[in-house]
N, C-alpha and C positions, 0 to 999 in steps of 0.2 A: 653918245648913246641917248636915246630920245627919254625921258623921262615918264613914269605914267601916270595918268591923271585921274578923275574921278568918270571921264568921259572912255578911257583907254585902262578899264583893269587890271590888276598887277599879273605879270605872266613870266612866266621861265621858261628858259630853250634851254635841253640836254641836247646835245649831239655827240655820236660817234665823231672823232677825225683819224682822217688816211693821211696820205703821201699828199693828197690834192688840197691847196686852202681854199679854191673855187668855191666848193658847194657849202662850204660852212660860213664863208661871208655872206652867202647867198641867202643862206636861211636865217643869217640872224639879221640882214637887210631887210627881208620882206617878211620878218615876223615884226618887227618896231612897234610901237613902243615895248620893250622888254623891262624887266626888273632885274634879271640877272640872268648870265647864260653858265652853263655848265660844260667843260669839256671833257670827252672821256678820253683818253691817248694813251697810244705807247709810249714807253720808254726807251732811253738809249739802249741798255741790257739786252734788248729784244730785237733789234735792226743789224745789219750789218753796217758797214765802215760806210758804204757807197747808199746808201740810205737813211735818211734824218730820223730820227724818232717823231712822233706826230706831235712830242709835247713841248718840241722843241720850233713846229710849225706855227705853234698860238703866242710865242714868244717872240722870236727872232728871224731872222729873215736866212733863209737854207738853202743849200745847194742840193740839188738831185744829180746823180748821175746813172744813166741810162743807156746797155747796150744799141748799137745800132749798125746797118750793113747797107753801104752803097752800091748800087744796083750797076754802076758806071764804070769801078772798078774793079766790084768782088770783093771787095773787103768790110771784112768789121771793124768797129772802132768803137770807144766811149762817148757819150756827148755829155753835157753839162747844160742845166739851168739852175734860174734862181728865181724863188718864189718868195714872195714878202712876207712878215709875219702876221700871219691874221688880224691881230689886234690893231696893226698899223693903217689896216683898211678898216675898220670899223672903230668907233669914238665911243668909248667907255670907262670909267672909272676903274682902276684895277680893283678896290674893296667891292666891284659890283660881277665878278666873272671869278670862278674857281674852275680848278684842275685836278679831275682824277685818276691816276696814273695808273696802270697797266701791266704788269712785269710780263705775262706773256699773254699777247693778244689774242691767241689762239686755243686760253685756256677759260672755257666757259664757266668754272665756278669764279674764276678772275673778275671775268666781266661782270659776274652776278653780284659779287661783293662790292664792285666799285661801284653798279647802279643801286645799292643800298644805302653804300657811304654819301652817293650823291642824293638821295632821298633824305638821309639823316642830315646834311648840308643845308636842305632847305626847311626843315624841321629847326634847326640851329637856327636860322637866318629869320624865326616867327616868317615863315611865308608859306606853312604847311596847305594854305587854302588858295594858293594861288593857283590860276590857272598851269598847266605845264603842258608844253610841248613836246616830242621824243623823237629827234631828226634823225634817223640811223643811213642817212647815205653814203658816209665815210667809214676807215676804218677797215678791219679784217671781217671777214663771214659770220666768224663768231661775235664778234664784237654788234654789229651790226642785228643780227640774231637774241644777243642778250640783251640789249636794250629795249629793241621792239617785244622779247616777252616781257621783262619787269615794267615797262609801261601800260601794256595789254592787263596785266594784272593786277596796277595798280590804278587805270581808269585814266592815265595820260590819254592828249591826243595824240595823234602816229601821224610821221608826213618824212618825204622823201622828195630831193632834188630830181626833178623830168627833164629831160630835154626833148626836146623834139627833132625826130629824126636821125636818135641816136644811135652810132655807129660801134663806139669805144665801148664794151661791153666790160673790160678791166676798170674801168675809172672817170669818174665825169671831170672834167677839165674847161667845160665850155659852160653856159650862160643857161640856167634853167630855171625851173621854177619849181619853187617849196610848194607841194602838195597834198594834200592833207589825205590818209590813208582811211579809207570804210574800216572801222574794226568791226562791224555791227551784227556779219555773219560769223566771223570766228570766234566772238562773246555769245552769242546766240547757241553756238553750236557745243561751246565750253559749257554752257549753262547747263543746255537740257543733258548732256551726259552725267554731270554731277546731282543734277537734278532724279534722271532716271537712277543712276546709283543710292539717293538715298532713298527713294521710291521701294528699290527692293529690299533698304534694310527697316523699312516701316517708319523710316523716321522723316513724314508725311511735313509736318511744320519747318523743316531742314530743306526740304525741296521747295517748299511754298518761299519761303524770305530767299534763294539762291535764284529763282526766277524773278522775282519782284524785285532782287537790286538787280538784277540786269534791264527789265523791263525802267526799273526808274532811274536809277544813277549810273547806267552804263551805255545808254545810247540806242540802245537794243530796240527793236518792234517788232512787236507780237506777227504783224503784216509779210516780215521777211521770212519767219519762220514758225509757219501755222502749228509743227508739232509742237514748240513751244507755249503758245498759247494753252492748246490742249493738256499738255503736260502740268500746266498750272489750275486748270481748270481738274483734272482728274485730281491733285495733289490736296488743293485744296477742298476737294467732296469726302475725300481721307482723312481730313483733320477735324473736319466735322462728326465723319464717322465714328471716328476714332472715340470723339466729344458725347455719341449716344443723342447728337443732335439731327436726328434722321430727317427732317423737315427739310433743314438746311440742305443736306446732301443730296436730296431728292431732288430739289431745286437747280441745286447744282449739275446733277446728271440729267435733268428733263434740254440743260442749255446745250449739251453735247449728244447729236444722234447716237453716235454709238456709244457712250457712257449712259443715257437712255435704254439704248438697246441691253443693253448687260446690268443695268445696277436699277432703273429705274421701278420695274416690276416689285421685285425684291423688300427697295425701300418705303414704296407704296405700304405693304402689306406689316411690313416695321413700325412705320408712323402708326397705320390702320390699331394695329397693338398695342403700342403706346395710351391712345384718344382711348380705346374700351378702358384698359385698364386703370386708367384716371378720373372717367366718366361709372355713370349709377344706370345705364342703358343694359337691357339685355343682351346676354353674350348672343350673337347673332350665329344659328346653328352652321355647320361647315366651315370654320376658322378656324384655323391651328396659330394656336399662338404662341408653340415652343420655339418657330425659327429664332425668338425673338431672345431665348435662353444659349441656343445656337452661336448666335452672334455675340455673346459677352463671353463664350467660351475660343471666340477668335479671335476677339480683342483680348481677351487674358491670355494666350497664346503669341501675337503679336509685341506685347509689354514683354512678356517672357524671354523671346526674340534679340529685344533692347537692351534685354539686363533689369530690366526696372520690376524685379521678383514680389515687391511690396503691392505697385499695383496690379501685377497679374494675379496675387494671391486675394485682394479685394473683389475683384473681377468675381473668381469664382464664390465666391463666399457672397456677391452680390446673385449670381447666377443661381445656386442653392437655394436661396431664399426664394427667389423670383419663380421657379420651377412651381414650387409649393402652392404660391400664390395665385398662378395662373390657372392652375389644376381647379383648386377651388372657385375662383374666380368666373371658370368657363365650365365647371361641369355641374356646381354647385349654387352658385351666383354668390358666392360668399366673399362679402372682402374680409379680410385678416386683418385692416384699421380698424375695422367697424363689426362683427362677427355676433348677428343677433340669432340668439337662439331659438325662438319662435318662426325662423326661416324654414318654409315647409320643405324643400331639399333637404333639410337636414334629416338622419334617423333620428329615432328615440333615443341608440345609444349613443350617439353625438352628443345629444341635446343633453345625458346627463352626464357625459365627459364635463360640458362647457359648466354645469352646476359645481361638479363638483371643481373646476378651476376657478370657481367666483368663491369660494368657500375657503379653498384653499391659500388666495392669493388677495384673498379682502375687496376682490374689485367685482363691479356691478356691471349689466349688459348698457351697452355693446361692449364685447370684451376687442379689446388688441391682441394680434397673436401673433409673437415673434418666430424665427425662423424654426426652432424642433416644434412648438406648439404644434404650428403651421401642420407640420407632417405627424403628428400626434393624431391631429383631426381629423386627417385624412386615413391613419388606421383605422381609427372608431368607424368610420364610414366603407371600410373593407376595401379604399381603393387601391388597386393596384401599386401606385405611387406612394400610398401610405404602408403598404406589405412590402415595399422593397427598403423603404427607409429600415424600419424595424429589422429588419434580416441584418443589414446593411451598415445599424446604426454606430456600432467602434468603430470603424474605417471615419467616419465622420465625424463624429469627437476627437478622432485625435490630427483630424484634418482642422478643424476649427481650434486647437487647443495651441497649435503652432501659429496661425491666424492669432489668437486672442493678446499672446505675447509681441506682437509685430509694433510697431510705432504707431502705423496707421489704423492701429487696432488702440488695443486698453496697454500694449508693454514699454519695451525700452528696445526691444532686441531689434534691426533688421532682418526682413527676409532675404538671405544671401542665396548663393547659386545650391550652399549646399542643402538649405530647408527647401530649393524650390524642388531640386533632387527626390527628397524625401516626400514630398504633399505636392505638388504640383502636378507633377504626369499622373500618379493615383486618381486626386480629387476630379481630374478631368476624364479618366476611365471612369470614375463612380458619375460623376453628374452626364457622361454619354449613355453608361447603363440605364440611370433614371429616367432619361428621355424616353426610353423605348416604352416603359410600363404603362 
């Protein structure tokens, strides 16, 4: 057996073996230099009398016997051959080729278990990074079948003896050639289903890393299967979404016409939201900037979805707040970091609400106004959004009071399914009412 060099990387051939030794010298001939080969076989248990076991075919040298009918007399008879044992045609170390045996070859969790054992073999052997090969030409259907999946799933190459101009559709017996097998569309096609399945359960970063190791350590191209690109491209405009990094995603969906067509619009006028609310520019008249409240009540929905109740209850508790601020922000020109009283939108009674919060709270203009102030301000000012908080206001402390206890708040407690139960669907009825006002 040819040794490997620094010019000829270390590699492993698994193959199924049948009845036939043909295609299994074949393939560890024209795979060479090898480091070690692996054989999967039956055993005796599993043959009858008049058929060898396959594990007896890598060993010793075995008789086949085989009906047959002469055409001259009419009659049947038995015939006999003898096939050499594998290893006797091929030059290897016996510490360098292991055997794992099969009790019924026909029995697919069998097969699954021994292409594990044979994984775990070269995990043993420190050769966990070696190339590997998965020759399934020999062997029973099943057998054959379980190899080529635990290779597929483990990132093995796949290859099978050809022959050309082959007749024997039972068994190859003649001179072919080890062929290396395309996985590239059935990893492709595994991909984007798993892909689109975690798509629909929102768990967007799950589809993003499922595409990309196919795309990078599995052999995959975006070129053989355009939906997959796209599926990555939509996946990963979700994770930015998901991030409140709308720029990104915009970008994202401006690269896909029809993620363009459907999200593009949408995320424009998100960003657009974002930049006023950040910036000291006049609210520019005709701009609604609750979608923008909207959309954290789909991501808190979403997290809800996942299990992840702690951040969909920040979600909204970020959303409440943000509602307040926009109100002010576009009707009022008021920010609530900065809230100067001498702002001519303000009333009079505004103006001596915020006196008497500088009195109250020791603090000088511009005052900071946290999330009830926020809508405090906006009663003085008779808005609409300010009369529904007030009406409204216990359903909202005791929505924030289960918040305040959370981890990701001021407590200890988590939000589990049954506080989302309790404030979750509420809070998101109370913050869809407020929208309207």
């Amino acid at each position: 057996m040819t040794e490997p060099t620094a010019r000829h990387p270390p590699k492993i051939l698994v193959c199924t073996v049948g009845g036939a030794w043909q295609p299994v010298v074949q393939a560890i001939q024209q795979n060479q230099p090898l480091t070690r080969v692996i054989f999967l076989c039956s055993t005796t248990s599993s043959v009858t009398e008049e058929h060898a076991a396959s594990d007896r075919t890598v060993t010793e040298e075995t008789q086949r016997t085989f009906p047959c009918h002469c055409p001259h007399c009419d009659r049947d008879f038995k015939a006999t051959s003898k096939n050499p044992a594998i290893l006797d045609e091929v030059d290897f170390a016996e510490d360098r080729y292991h055997i794992e045996r099969i009790a019924d070859p026909d029995d697919l969790d069998q097969v699954l278990d021994a292409c594990e054992r044979a994984e775990g073999w070269i995990a043993d052997q420190d050769l966990a990074h070696c190339e590997v090969i998965a020759n399934y030409t020999g062997g029973t259907k099943t057998m054959t079948f379980g190899l080529g999946h635990h290779g597929l799933r483990r990132g093995w190459k796949l290859e099978v003896i050809r022959t050309q101009g082959r007749h024997d559709l039972i068994k190859i017996d003649t001179a072919g050639v080890a062929t290396a097998q395309s996985v590239s569309r059935a990893l492709s096609s595994a991909a984007l289903e798993r892909a689109e399945e975690l798509m629909q359960q929102h768990n967007f970063h799950g589809a993003v890393t499922i595409i990309q190791s196919a795309l990078r350590d599995r052999g995959v191209t975006s070129a053989e299967n355009p939906r997959l690109l796209r599926c990555q491209t939509e996946s990963s405009l979700w994770v930015a979404w998901d991030a409140f990094d709308y720029l990104a995603a915009r970008q994202l969906a401006n690269d896909d016409p029809e993620l363009k067509k459907s999200h593009a619009s949408t995320l424009g006028k998100l960003v657009r939201t974002v930049e006023l609310m950040a910036e000291g520019e006049a609210w520019p008249a005709g701009l609604d900037g609750t979608p923008l409240v909207s959309d954290i009540l789909a991501n808190a929905e979403r997290c809800a979805q996942r299990q992840r109740f702690d951040d969909a209850v920040a979600r909204l508790y970020r959303a409440t707040e943000l509602l307040a601020q926009l109100r002010l922000r576009a009707a009022y020109n008021t920010h609530t970091g900065a809230v100067n009283p001498k702002n001519p939108t303000l009333t009079p009674t505004a103006r001596q609400w915020l006196s008497i919060l500088g009195e109250t709270t020791g603090g000088r203009p511009p005052f900071k106004l946290g999330l009830r102030q926020s809508y405090e301000l906006l009663a003085t000012l008779e808005d609409p959004l300010g009369q529904f908080f007030e009406t409204q206001l216990q359903s909202l402390l005791g929505f924030i009071k289960v918040r305040n206890s959370a981890f990701h708040a001021h407590g200890l407690s988590p939000i589990g399914r049954k506080n989302w139960r309790k404030i979750g669907k509420p809070w998101i009825a109370w913050l869809r009412a407020a929208l309207e006002q």
